[in-house]
N, C-alpha and C positions, 0 to 999 in steps of 0.2 A: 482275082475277086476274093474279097474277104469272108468269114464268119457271116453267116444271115443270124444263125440263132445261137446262143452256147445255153438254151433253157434246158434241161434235162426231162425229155419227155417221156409220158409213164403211163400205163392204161389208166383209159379211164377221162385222162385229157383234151380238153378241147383245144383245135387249132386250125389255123388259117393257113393254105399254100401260097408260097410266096413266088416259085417258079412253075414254070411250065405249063400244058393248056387249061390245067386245072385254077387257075392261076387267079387267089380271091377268093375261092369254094372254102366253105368250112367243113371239118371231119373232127371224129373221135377216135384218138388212137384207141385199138383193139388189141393190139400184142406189140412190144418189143421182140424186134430178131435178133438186134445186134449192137454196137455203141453208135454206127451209121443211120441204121433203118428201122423205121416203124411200120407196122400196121395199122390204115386206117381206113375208115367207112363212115357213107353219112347216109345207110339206109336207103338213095334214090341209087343215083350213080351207080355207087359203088355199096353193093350192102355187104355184109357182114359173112354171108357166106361166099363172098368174092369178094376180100380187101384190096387194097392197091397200097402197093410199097413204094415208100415213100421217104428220101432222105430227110433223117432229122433238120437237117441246115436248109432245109427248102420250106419250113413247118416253124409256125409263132405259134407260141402258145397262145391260149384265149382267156383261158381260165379253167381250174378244176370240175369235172361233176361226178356223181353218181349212177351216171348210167348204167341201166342193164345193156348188155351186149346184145338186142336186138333190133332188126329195121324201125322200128314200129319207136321204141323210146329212143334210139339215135334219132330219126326223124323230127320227132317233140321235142328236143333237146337243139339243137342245130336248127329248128321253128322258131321257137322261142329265142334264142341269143342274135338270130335275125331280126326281130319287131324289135328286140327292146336296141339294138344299134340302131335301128331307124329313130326311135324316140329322144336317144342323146343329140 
């Protein structure tokens, strides 16, 4: 199996999981550990003081944002990029 992604993921990132049961869920990476794996959270699921690590090559980017690093604006953030994909 090849490359999923070569995007260089960086806090603060929005992205899509492309493997495993998560599979289609959107998250915000929250920390980088390492050139493999990220931290990330989308406030329900998985929030922010319980991340779920997550291989970069399993993770699209989505697009940048600004979020603060809590449940409450990951949630808003990960809300919003869900309506306006349904609108396209």
């Amino acid at each position: 199996m090849g490359k999923l992604c070569d995007v260089t993921l960086t806090e603060g990132d929005m992205a899509i999981s492309l493997m495993g049961h998560d599979k289609g869920r959107l998250y915000i990476v929250i920390a980088e550990l390492n050139k493999d794996f990220v931290l990330v959270a989308d406030g329900n699921y998985r929030p922010v003081d319980a991340p779920k690590q997550k291989r970069r090559k399993h993770l699209r980017f989505v697009k940048k944002t600004q979020v603060q690093f809590d449940d409450v604006s990951i949630k808003k953030q990960i809300l919003l990029e869900e309506q306006n994909a349904k609108r396209r």
